[in-house]
C-alpha positions as a Python dict, from the first residue, in 0.01 Angstrom:
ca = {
    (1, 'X'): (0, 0, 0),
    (2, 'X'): (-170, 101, 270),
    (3, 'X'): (26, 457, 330),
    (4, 'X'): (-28, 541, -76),
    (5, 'X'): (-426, 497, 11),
    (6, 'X'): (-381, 727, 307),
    (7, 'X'): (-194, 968, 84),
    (8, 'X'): (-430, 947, -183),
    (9, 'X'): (-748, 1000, 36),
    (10, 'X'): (-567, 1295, 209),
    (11, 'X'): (-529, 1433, -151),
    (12, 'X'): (-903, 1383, -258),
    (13, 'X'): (-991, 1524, 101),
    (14, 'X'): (-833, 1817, 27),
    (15, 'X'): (-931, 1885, -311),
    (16, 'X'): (-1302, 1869, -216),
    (17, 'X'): (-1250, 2094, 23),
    (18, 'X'): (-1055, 2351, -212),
    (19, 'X'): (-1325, 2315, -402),
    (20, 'X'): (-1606, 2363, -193),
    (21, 'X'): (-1462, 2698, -73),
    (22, 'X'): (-1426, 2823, -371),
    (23, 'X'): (-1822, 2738, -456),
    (24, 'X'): (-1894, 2904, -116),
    (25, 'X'): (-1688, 3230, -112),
    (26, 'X'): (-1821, 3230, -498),
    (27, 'X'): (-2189, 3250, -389),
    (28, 'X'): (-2144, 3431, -80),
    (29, 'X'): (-1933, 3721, -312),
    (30, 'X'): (-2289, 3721, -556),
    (31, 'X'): (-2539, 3763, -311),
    (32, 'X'): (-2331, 4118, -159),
    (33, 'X'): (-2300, 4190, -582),
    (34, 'X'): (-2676, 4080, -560),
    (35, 'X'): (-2842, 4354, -296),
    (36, 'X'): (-2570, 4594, -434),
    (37, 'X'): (-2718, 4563, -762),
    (38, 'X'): (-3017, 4638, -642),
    (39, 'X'): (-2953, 4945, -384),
    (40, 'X'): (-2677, 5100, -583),
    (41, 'X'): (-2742, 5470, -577),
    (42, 'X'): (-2546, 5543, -869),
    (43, 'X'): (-2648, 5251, -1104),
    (44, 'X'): (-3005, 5400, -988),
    (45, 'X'): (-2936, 5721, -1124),
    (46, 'X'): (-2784, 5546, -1476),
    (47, 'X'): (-3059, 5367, -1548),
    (48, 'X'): (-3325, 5653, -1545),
    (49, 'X'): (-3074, 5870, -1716),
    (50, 'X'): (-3065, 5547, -1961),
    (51, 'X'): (-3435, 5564, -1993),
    (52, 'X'): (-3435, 5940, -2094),
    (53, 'X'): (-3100, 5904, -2364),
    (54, 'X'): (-3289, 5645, -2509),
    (55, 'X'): (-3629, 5866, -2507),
    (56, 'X'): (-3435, 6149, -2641),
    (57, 'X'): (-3271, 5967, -2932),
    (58, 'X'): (-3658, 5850, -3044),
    (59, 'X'): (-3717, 6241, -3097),
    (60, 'X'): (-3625, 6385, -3438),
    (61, 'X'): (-3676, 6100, -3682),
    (62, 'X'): (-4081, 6180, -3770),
    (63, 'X'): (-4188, 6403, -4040),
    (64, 'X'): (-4168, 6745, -3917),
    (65, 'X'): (-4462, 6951, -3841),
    (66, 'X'): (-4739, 7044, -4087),
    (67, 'X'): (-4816, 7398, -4111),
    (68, 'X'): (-5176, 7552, -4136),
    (69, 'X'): (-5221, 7893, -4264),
    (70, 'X'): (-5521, 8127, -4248),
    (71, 'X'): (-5538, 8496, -4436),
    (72, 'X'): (-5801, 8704, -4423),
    (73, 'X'): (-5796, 9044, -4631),
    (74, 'X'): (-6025, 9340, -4596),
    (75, 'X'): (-6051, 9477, -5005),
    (76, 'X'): (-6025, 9824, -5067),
    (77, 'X'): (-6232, 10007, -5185),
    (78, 'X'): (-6497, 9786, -5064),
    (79, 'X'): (-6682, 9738, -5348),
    (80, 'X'): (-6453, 9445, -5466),
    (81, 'X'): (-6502, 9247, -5130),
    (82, 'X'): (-6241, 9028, -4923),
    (83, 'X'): (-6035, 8801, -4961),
    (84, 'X'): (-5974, 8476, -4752),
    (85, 'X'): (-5684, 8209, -4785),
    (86, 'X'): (-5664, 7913, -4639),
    (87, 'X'): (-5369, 7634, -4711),
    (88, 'X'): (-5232, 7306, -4489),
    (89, 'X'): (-4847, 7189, -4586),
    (90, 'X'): (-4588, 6930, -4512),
    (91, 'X'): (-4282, 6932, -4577),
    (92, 'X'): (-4048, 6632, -4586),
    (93, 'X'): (-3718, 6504, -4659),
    (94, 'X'): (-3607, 6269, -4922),
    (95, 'X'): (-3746, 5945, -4767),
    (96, 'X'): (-3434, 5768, -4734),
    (97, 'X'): (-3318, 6008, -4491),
    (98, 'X'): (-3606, 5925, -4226),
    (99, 'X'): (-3495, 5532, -4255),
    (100, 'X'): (-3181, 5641, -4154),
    (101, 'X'): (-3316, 5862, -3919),
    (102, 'X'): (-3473, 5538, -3735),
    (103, 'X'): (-3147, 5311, -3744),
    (104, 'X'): (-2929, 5588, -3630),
    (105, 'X'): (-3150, 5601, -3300),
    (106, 'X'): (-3136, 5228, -3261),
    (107, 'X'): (-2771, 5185, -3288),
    (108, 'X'): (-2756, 5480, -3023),
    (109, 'X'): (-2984, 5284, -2797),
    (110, 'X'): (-2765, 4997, -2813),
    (111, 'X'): (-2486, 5240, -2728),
    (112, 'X'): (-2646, 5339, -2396),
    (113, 'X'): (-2726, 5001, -2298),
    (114, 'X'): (-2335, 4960, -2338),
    (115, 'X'): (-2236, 5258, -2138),
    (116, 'X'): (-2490, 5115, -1878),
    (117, 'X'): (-2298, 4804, -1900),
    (118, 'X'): (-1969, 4952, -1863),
    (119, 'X'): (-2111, 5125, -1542),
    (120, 'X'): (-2233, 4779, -1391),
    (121, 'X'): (-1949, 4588, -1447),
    (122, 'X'): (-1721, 4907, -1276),
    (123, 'X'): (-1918, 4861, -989),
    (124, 'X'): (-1849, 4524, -959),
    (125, 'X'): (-1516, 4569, -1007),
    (126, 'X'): (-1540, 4819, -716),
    (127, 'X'): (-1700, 4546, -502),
    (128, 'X'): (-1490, 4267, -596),
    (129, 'X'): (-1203, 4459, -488),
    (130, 'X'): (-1330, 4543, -134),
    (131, 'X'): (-1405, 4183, -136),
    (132, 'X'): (-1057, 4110, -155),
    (133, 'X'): (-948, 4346, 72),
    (134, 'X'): (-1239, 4246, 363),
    (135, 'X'): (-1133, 3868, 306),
    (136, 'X'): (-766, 3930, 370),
    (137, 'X'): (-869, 4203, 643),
    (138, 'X'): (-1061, 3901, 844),
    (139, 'X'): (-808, 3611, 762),
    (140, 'X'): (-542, 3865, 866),
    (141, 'X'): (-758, 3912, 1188),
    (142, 'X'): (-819, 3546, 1272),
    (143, 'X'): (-417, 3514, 1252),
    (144, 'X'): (-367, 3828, 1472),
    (145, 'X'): (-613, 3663, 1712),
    (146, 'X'): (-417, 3336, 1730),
    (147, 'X'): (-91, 3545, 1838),
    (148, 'X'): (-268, 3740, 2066),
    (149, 'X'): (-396, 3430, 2259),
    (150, 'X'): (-19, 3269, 2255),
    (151, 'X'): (143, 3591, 2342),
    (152, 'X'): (-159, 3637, 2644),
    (153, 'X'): (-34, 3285, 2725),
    (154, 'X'): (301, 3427, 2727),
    (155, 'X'): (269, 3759, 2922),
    (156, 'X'): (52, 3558, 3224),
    (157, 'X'): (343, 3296, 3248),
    (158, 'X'): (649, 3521, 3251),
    (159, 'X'): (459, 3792, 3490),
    (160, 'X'): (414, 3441, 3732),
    (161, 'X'): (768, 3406, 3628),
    (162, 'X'): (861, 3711, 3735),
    (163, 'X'): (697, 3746, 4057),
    (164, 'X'): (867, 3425, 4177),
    (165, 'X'): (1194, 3565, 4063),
    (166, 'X'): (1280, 3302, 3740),
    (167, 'X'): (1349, 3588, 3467),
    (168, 'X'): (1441, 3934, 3516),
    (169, 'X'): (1243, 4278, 3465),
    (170, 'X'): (1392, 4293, 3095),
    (171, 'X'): (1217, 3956, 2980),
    (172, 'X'): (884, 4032, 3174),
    (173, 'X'): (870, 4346, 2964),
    (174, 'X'): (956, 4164, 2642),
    (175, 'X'): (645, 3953, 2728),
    (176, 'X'): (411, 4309, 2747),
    (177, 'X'): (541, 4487, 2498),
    (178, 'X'): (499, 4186, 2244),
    (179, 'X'): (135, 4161, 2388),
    (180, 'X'): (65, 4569, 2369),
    (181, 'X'): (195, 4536, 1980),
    (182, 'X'): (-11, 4250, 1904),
    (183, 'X'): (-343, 4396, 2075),
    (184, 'X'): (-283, 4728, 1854),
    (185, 'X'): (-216, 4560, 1545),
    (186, 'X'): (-536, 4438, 1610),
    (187, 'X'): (-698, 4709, 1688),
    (188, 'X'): (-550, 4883, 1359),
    (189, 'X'): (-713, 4568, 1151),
    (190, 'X'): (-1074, 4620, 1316),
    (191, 'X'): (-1043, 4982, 1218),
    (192, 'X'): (-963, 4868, 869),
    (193, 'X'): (-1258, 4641, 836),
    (194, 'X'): (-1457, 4858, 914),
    (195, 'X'): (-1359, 5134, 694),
    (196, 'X'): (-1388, 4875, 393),
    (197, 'X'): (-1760, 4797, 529),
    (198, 'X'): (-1793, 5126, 565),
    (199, 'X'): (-1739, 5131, 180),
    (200, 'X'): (-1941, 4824, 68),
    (201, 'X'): (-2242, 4972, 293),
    (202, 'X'): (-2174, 5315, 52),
    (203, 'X'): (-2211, 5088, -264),
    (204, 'X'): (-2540, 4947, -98),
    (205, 'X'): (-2703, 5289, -97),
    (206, 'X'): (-2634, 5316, 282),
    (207, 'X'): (-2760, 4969, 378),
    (208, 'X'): (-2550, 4779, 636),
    (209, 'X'): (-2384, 4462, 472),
    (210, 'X'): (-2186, 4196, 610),
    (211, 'X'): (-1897, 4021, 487),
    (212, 'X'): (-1741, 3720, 680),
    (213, 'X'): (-1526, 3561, 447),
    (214, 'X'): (-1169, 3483, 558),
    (215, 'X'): (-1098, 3218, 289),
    (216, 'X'): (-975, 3342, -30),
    (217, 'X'): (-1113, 3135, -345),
    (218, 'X'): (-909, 2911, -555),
    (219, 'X'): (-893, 3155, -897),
    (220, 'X'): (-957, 2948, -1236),
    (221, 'X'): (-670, 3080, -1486),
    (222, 'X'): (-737, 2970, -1880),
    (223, 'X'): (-371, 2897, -1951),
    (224, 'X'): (-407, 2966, -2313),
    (225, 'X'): (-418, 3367, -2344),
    (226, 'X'): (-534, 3372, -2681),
    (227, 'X'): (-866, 3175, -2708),
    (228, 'X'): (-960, 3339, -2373),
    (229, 'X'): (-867, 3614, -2504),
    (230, 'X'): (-1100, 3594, -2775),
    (231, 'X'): (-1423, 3544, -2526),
    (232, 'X'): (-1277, 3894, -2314),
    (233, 'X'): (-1244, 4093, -2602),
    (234, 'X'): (-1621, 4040, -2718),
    (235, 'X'): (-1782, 4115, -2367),
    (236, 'X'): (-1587, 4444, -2356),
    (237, 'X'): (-1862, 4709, -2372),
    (238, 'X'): (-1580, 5007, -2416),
    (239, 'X'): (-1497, 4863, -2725),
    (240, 'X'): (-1818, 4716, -2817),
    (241, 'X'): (-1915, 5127, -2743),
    (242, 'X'): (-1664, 5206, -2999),
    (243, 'X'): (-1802, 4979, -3247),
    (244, 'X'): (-2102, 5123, -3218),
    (245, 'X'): (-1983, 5450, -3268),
    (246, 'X'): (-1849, 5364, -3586),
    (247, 'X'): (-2139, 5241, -3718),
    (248, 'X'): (-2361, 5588, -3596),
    (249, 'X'): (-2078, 5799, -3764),
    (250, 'X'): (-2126, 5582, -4095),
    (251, 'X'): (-2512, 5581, -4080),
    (252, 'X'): (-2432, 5969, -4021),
    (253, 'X'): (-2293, 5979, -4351),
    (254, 'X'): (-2542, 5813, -4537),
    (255, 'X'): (-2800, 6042, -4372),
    (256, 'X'): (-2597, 6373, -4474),
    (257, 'X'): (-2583, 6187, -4831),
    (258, 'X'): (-2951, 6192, -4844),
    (259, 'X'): (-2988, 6545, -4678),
    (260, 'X'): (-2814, 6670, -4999),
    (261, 'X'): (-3096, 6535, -5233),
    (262, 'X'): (-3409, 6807, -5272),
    (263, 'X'): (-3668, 6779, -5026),
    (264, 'X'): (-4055, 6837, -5107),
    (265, 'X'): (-4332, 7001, -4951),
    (266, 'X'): (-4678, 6922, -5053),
    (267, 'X'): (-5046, 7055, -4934),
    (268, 'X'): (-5398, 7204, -4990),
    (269, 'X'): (-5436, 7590, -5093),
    (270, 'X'): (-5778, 7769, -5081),
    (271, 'X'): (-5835, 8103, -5236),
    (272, 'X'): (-6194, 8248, -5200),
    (273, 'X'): (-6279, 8624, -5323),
    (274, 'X'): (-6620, 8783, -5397),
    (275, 'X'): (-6813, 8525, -5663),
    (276, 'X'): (-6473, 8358, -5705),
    (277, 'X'): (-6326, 8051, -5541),
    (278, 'X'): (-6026, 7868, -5633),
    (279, 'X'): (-5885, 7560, -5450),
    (280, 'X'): (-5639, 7265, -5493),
    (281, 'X'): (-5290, 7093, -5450),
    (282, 'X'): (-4948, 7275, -5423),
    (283, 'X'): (-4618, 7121, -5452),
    (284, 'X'): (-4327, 7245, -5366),
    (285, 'X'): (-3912, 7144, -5372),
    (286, 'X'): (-3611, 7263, -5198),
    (287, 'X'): (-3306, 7259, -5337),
    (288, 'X'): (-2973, 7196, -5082),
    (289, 'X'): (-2754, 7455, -5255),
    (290, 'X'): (-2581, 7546, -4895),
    (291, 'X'): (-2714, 7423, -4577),
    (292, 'X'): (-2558, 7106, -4581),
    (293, 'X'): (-2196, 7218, -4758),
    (294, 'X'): (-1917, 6989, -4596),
    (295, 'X'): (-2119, 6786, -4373),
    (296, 'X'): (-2054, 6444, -4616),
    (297, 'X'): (-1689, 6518, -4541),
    (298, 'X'): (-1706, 6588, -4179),
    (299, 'X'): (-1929, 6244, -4144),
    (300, 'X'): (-1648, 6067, -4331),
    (301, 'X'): (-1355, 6195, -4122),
    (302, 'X'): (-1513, 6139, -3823),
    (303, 'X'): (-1566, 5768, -3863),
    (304, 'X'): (-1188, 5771, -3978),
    (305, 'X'): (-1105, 5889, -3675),
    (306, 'X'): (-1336, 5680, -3445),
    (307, 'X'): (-1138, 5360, -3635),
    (308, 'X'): (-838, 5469, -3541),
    (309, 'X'): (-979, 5514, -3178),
    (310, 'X'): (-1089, 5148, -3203),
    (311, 'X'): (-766, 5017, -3333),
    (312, 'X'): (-589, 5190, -3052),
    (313, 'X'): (-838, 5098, -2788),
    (314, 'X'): (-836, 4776, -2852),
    (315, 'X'): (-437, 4734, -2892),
    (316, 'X'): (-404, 4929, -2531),
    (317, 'X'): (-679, 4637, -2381),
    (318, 'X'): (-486, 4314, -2544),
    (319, 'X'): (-180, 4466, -2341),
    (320, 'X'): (-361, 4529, -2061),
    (321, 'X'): (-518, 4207, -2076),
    (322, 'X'): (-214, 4035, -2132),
    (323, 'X'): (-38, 4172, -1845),
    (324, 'X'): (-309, 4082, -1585),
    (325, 'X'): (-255, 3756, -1725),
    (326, 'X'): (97, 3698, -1710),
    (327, 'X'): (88, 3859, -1326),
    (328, 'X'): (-198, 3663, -1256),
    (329, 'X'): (-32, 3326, -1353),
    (330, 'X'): (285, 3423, -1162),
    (331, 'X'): (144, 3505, -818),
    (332, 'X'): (-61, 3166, -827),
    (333, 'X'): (260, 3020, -859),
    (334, 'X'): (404, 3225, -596),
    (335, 'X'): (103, 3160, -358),
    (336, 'X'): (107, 2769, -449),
    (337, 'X'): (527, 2738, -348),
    (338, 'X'): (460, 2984, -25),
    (339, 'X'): (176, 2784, 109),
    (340, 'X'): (372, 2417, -23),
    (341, 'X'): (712, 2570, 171),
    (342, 'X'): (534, 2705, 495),
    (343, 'X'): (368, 2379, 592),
    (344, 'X'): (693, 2242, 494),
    (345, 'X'): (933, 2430, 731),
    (346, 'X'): (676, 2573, 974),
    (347, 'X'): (836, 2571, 1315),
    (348, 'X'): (669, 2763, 1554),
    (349, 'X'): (537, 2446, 1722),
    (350, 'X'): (887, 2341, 1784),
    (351, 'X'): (902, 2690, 1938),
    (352, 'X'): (717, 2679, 2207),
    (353, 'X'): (860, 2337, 2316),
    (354, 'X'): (1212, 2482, 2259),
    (355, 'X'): (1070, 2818, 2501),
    (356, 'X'): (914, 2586, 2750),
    (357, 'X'): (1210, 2333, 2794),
    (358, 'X'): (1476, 2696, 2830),
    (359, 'X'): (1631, 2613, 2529),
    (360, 'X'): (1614, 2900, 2348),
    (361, 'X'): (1571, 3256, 2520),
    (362, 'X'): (1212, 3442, 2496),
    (363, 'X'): (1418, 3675, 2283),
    (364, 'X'): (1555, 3439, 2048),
    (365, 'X'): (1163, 3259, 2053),
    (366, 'X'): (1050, 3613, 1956),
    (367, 'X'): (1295, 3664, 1703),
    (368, 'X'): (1207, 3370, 1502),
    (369, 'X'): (846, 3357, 1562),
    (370, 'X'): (877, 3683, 1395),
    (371, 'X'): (971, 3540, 1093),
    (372, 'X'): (739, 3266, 1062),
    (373, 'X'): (451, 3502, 1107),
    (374, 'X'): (604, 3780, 852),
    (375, 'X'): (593, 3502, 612),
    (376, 'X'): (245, 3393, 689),
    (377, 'X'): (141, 3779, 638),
    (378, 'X'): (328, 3747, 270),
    (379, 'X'): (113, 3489, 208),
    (380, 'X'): (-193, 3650, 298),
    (381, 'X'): (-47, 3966, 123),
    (382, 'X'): (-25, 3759, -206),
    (383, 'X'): (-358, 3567, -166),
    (384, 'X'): (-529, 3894, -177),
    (385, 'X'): (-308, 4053, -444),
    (386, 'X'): (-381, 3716, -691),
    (387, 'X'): (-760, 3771, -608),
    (388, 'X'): (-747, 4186, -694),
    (389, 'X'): (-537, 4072, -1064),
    (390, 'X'): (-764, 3785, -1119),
    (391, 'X'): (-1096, 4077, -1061),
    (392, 'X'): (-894, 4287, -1298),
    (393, 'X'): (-880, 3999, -1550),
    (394, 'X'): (-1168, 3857, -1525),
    (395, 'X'): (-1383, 4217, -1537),
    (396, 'X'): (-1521, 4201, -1868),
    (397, 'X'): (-1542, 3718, -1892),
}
């Protein structure tokens, strides 16, 4: 009984730890996404241009201006005096038209909170993928570290070797040449973290940031596509953009409707003349003969044509969806039966032993340890490609 306990307590072991790194590398990923928020030159510049869309649509949906008017008229001949007008007007449309003047500029609103939205969550999209590239730049740098200490180990013992005259000039080299590739592969990695901080520091207006993770998360996969689905779909502000649009273009058309009905003007007119003086109301209506000819139609096509949009935007992101799905499911699997196998059928311990007892030849040790570690960078390779398809996925959850 006693090994199944061990077993057992291994297995809880582990799991806590899976799932502790995954709480960790969660929060550590949302406090970069939380000063990049913040310092993001470009969201900066969205939300005031936000601010002024949303100012802008306000503007058109009042009663237009009243008019004044003032005349003053010399008489000729002067014996019969002058003449002096004076009127105030307003004109207005039929009074539906100015309630759909005010929803019409409330639905657009809503529209550029959405394309403010679709903004934010690109950027995070941006950062999760540099994310994923940093981790597997620094994992892929601890490894490269680990070599480069056994193959230091390696070059210092076969140089001793060779001064005493135990291997020959051909294996001493083998020993510097592996060390010179390892030290500029690692080189080549520093360069590329760098450039990728170099990036995220970009995304923080300029502002140094550090990223240390090594570890990638354990991703959380819904296994039923559908019902997830169903909570994607809804947070996608493209579509939700769409929808929006769809409703402006049909509040459009009940606006032209109402455009085509007479509008009114009504006001004060004063007349004054010598020993005469005449004042009161005036009342006026225009009549939409012209002005407004094939705008109903237009209104009504359009919104045809922004459901069609909507039907074919929203097929094109249940595909899309769907494949990041099925991908994302398969490389899990991939990365689960890589890491199972590796611990599995890792030998580079046995290696070392085999290199230090002359067993196998430092060529042959090469060879092999070549393989494990290609295999270990396919891991690595697919731990960071999962976490870039799971971003993808998970963009608009």
């Amino acid at each position: 009984m006693q090994p199944n306990n061990n077993r057992y307590s291994t297995t809880v072991v582990a799991l806590i730890f899976i799932f502790a790194s995954h709480i960790v590398a969660q929060q550590r990923f949302e406090n970069v996404w939380s000063e990049i928020e913040k310092n993001n030159t470009t969201l900066a510049a969205y939300r005031s241009s936000a601010a002024a869309e949303k100012t802008g649509n306000k503007t058109g949906i009042y009663l237009q201006n009243p008019e004044l008017e003032f005349n003053y008229l010399w008489g000729s001949p002067s014996a019969i005096g002058n003449r002096t007008d004076f009127s105030v007007r307003q004109s207005f449309d039929f009074p539906t038209a100015y309630t759909y003047r005010k929803q019409m500029s409330a639905l657009k609103n809503t529209q550029v909170d959405l394309s403010f939205k679709k903004q934010l969550i690109e950027t995070k999209y941006q950062v999760q993928l540099l994310c994923a590239r940093l981790t597997y730049a620094n994992a892929l740098g601890a490894e490269l570290g680990k070599r480069f200490r056994n193959a230091s180990e390696i070059a210092r013992v076969w140089k001793l070797r060779f001064e005493k005259g135990d291997v020959n000039v051909l294996e001493y080299n083998k020993s510097q040449v592996n060390l010179l590739t390892l030290t500029k592969s690692m080189e080549m990695n520093r360069i590329e973290q760098q450039t990728l901080l170099n990036e995220l520091k970009m995304l923080n207006g300029g502002i140094d940031i550090a990223f240390n993770d090594s570890i990638f998360e354990v991703p959380v996969i819904q296994s039923d596509f559908e019902q997830w689905y169903a909570a994607v779909e809804a947070g996608n502000p493209v579509l939700q953009w769409i929808k929006q649009e769809i409703s402006i273009n049909r509040k459009q058309k009940q606006l032209n409707t109402a455009l085509t009905l007479p509008g009114f003007n009504a006001g004060y007119m004063s007349e004054k003349v010598v020993g005469q003086q005449y004042s009161g109301i005036s009342v006026g209506i225009s009549i939409p003969l012209w002005e407004n000819k094939n705008t109903i139609r237009y209104a009504r096509e359009k919104t045809r044509a922004t459901e069609d949009m909507e039907k074919d935007a929203r097929m094109q992101f249940y595909q899309t969806m769907n494949n990041l799905h099925t991908k994302a499911i398969g490389i899990q699997h991939n990365v689960f039966d890589y890491e199972q196998e590796l611990k599995a059928f890792s030998n580079d311990a046995l290696l070392s032993k085999a290199l230090d007892k002359g067993e196998i030849s430092l060529s042959e040790y090469f060879f092999e340890l070549s393989l494990y570690y290609e295999s270990v960078d396919k891991l690595l390779e697919l731990k960071m490609n999962l976490a870039e398809t799971v971003a993808g996925l998970n963009r608009y959850y």
